[in-house]
C-alpha positions in Angstrom: 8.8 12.4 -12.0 7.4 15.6 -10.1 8.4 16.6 -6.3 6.6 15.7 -3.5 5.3 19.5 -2.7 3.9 19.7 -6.8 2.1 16.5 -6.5 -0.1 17.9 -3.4 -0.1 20.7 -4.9 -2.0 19.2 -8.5 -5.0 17.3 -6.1 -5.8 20.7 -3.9 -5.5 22.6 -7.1 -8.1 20.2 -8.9 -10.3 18.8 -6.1 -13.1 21.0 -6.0 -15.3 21.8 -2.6 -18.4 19.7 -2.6 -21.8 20.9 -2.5 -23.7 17.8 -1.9 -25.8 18.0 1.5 -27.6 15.3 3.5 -30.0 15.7 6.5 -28.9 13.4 9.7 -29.9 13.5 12.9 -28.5 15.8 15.3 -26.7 13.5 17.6 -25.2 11.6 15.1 -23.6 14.7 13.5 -20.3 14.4 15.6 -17.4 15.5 13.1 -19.8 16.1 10.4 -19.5 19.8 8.3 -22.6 21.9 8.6 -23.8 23.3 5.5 -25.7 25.9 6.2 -26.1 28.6 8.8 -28.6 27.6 11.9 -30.6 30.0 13.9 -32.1 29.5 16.9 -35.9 28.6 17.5 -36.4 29.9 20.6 -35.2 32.1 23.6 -33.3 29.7 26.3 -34.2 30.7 29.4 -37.5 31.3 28.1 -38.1 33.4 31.3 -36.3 35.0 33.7 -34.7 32.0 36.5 -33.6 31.5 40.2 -29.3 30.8 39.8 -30.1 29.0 42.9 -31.9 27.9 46.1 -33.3 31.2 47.9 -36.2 33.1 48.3 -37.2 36.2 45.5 -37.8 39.4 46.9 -38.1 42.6 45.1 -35.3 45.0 44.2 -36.4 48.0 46.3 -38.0 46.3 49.6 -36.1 47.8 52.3 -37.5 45.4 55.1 -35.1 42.6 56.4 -38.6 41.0 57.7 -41.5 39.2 54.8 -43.5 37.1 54.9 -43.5 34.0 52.8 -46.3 33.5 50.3 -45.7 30.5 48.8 -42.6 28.9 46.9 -41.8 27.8 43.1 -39.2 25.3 41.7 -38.1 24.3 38.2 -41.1 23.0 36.1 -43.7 25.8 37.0 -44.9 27.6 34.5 -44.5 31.1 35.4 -43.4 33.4 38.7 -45.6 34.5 40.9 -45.5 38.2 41.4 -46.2 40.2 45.0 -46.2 43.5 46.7 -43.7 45.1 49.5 -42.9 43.0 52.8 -43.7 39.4 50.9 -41.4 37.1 49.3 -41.8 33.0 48.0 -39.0 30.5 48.4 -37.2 29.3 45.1 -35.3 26.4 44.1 -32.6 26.6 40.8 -34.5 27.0 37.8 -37.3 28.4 38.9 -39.5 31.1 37.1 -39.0 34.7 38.6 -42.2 37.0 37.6 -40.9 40.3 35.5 -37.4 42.0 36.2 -38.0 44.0 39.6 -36.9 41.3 41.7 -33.3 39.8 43.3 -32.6 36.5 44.8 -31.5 35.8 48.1 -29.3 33.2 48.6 -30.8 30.7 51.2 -27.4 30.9 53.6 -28.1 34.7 53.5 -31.5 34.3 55.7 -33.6 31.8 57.9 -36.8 31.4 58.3 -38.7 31.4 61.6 -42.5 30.9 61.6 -43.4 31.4 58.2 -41.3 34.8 57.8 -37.9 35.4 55.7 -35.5 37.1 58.4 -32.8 38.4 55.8 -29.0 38.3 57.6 -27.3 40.1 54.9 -28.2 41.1 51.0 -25.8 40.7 47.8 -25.1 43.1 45.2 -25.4 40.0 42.9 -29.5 39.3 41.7 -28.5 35.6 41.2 -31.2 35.3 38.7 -30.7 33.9 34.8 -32.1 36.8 32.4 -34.2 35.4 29.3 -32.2 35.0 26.3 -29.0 35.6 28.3 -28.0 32.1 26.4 -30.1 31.9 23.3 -32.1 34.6 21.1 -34.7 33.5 19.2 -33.5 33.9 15.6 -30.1 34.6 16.5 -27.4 32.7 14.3 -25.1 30.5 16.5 -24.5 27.5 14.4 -22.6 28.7 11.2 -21.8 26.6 7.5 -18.6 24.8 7.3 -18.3 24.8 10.8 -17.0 21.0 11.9 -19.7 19.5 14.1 -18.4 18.5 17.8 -20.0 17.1 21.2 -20.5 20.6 22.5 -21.8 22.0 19.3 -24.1 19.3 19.3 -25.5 19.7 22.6 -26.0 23.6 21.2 -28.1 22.4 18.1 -30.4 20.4 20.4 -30.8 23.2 23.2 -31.8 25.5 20.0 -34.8 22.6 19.1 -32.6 21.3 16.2 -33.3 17.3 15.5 -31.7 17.3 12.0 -29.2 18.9 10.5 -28.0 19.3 6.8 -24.2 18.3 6.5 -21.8 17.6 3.8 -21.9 14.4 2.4 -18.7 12.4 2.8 -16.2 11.6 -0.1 -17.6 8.2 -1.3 -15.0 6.0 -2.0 -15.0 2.8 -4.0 -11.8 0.7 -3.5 -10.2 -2.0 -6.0 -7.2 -4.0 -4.9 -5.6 -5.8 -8.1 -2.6 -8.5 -7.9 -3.3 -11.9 -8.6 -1.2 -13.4 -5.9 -4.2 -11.8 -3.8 -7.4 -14.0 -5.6 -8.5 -17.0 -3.7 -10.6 -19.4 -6.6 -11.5 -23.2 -6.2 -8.0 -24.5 -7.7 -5.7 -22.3 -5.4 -5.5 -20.4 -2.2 -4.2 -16.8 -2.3 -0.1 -16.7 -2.4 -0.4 -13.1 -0.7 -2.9 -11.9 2.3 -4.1 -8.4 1.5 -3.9 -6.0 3.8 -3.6 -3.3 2.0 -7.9 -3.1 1.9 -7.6 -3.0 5.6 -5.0 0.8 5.3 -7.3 1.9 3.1 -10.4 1.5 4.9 -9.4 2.7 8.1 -7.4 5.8 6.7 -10.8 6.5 4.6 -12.7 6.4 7.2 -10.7 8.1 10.3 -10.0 10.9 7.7 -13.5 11.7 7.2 -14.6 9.3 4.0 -16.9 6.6 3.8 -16.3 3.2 1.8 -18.9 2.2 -0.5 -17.3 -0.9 -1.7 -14.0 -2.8 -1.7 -13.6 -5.3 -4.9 -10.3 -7.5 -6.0 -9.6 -7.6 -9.5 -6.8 -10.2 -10.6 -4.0 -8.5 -13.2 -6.7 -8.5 -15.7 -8.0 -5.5 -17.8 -11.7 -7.5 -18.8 -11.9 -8.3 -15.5 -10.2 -5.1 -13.7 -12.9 -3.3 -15.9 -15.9 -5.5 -14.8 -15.4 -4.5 -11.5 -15.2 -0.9 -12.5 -18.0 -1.0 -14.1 -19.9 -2.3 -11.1 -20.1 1.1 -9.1 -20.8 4.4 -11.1 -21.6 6.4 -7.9 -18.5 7.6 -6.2 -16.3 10.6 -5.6 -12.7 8.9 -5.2 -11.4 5.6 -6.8 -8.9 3.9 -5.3 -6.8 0.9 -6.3 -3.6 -0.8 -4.7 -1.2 -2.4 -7.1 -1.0 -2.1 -10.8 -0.1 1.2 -11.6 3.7 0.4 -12.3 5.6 -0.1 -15.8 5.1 -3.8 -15.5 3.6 -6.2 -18.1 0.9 -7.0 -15.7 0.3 -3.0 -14.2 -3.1 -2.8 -16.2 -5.0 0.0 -14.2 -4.0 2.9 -15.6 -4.3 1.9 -19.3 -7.8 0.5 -18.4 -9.3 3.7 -16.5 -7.9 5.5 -19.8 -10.5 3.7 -21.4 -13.1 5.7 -19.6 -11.7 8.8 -19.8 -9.1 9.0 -17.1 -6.5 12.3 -17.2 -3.4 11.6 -15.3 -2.5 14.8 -13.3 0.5 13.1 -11.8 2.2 9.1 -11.7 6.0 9.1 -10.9 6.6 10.8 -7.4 10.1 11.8 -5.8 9.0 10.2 -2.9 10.5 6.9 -1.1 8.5 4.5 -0.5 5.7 5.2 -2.8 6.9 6.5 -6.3 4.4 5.4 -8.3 1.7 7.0 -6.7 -1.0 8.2 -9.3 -3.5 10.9 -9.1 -5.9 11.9 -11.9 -9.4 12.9 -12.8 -12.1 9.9 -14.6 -15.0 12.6 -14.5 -15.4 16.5 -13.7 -15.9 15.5 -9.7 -14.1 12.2 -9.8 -10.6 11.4 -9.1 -8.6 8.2 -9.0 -5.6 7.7 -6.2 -3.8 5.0 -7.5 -1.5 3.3 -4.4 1.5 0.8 -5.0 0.7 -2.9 -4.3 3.8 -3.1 -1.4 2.2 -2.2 2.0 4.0 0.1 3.3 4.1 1.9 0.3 0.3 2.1 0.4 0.3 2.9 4.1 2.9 5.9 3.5 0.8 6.8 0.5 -2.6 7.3 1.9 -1.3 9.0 4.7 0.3 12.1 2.4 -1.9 12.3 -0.4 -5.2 11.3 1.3 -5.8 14.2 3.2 -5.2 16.4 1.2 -8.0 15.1 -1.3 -10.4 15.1 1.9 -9.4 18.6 3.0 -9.9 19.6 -0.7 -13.4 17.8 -0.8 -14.6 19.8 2.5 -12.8 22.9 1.2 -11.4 23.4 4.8 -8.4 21.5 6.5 -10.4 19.0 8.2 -7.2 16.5 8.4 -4.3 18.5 9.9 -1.4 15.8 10.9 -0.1 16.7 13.8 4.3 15.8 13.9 6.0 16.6 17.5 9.7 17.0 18.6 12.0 14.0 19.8 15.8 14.4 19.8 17.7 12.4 17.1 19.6 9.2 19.1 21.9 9.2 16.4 23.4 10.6 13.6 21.7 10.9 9.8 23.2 11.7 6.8 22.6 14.7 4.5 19.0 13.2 2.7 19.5 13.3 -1.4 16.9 14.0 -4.2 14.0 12.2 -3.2 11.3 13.0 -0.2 11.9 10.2 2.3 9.1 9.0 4.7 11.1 6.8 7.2 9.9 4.3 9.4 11.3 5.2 13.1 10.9 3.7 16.8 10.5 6.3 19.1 11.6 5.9 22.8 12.2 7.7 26.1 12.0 11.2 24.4 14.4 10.4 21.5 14.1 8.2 17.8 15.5 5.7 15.5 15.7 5.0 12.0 14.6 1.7 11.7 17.6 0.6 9.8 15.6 -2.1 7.1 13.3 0.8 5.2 11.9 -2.4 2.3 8.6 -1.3 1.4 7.3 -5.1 1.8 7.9 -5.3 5.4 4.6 -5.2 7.9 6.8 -6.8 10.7 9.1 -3.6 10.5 5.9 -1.3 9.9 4.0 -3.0 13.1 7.6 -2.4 15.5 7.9 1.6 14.3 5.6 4.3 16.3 6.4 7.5 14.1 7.2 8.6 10.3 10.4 10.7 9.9 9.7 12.7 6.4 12.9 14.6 5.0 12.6 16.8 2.3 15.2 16.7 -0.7 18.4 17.7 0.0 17.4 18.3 3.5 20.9 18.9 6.0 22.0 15.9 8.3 21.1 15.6 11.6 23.5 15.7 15.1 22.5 13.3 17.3 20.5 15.2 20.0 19.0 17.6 17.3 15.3 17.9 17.5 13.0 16.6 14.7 9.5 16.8 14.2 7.9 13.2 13.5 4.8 12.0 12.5 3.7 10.0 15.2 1.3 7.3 14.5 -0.8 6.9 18.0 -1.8 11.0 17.1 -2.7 9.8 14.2 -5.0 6.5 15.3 -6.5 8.3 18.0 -7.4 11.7 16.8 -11.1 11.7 14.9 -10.6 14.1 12.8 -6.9 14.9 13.2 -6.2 18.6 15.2 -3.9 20.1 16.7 
């Protein structure tokens, strides 16, 4: 049995950054990681612009008197261009000819029969310079950089409408238990539910589920559903991976060539977590069969596989300070992940911790995780807990 610390350790050791790209379309690139650098296509303004409403006269007229030529809005072409004691209304947006001219704003003059009388001029020109936002050929998007609503609205002003990313960790899932099989003599004595932890974590944390099979406690037929799906990064099964006459997985994947890097955890719930390797860039997470053992589970080793695939920490979990309502005793050899119900500012240890209970799971809000040893705690003391709304609505998970 290794330490909770060493078993993360093992997967971000072995987990390799992927290299697999796909091309998607720029708007649907939200939380996706570039993977390669972008440059822009074009200048943005393309020409020199009005800030605002006004009228554009030149930088060294010295009359407060012109004439209006004409006038230009957002759309036209080009500026037009003109010589001492003329001007031309302007709307925001519009063209400005060349870079001898300033921009009145239209509170700063009024207009009587067709002439600009200027009350007072700014130091300010008020106009947008070209390229003052984009460069043509200028690098603004960079690799590894985590795609976001602004970000995207950046690719899109730079005439991006794809966008090569990093493919997401494919993940095939096998639950196994035979208490879980529905067939035509008998009805299922247990509803899964662990399929539905897996699928969500997978898929908030950044993965994507290619398939999600049940296997009774049945090597032939475990393997037959193996067998089924050769293209994936991460396999991961629920139930089976104990010392038990009926805990087949393990002794099946070794079959195909499965290296163990780690299967007895000091952890509580969860201790027979596995983690190994079936091929040179695919790993097996195998989850106990209790619930909240598989929810704790997924939550602590998960990301750290996903932040290993993307070779960045695209998963942080964010914990936050309550004050302790009461007190806890000095915590013993084993990492403990304990179910608590926060309220008003301060927690609780839910007092029933069995790893069977989704009632008890369902009525906490927050993880408490104490490391071995770790001291007691007054009542009053601050904690950091894992709170489980930062974790539902966070896409990826930030601080």
């Amino acid at each position: 049995m290794i330490k909770y610390t060493k078993a993360l350790k093992l997967i971000s050791q072995n987990v390799i950054r992927s290299k697999k790209l796909e091309s998607i379309h720029t708007e649907k690139s939200n939380n996706r990681i570039l993977g390669k650098d972008y440059y822009s296509k074009i200048n943005l303004p393309k020409t020199n612009l009005s800030a605002m409403d006004g009228a554009v006269i030149l930088k060294k007229e010295n009359k407060l008197k012109l004439k209006i030529i004409g006038e230009s809005k957002a759309g036209d072409k080009k500026g037009k261009n003109f010589k001492n004691g003329e001007c031309y209304l302007v709307y925001t947006g519009a063209p400005i000819f060349g870079d001898d001219k300033h921009v009145i704003p239209k509170e700063n003059f009024e207009i009587k029969n067709n002439y600009l009388i200027i009350s007072s001029l700014s130091k300010e020109f008020f106009i947008r310079r070209k390229s003052s936002d984009l460069t043509k050929n200028k690098k603004y998007l960079f690799s590894n950089d985590v795609m976001n609503i602004r970000s995207i609205a950046l690719a899109k002003s730079m005439r991006l409408n794809y966008l090569k990313v990093l493919m997401k960790p494919r993940v095939f899932v096998i639950c196994t238990g035979d208490e879980l099989i529905i067939d035509n003599s008998k009805s299922s004595l247990v509803v899964s539910t662990n399929n539905i932890f897996i699928k969500h974590f997978v898929e908030l944390f950044g993965g994507e589920v290619v398939s999600i099979q049940f296997s009774k406690d049945n090597k032939i037929e475990f393997l037959k559903k193996f067998k089924s799906l050769k293209d994936f990064d991460l396999l991961i099964t629920s139930g089976g991976i104990s010392k038990g006459k009926y805990d087949i997985v393990k002794e099946s994947l070794k079959e195909f060539g499965l290296k163990i890097l780690f299967e007895r955890v000091a952890i509580k719930p969860g201790k027979p977590t596995t983690f190994g390797r079936l091929d040179k860039n695919k790993f097996f997470l195998g989850l106990p069969g209790n619930p909240v053992s598989c929810f704790m589970s997924l939550i602590n080793f998960l990301p750290i596989y996903i932040n290993s695939f993307y070779g960045k920490k695209f998963v942080n979990l964010k914990f936050i300070e309550f004050l302790s309502k009461s007190f806890i005793e000095k915590n013993k050899n084993l990492t403990l992940f304990q179910r608590v119900i926060i309220k008003n500012k301060k927690f609780e240890i839910i007092k029933n911790q069995d790893s069977s209970l989704i009632n008890m799971l369902k009525v906490s809000n927050g993880i408490l995780i104490r490391p071995p040893y770790s001291k007691s705690v007054k009542p009053n003391e601050k904690i950091k807990i894992l709170v489980f709304e930062e974790i539902d609505n966070q896409k990826p998970l930030t601080y």
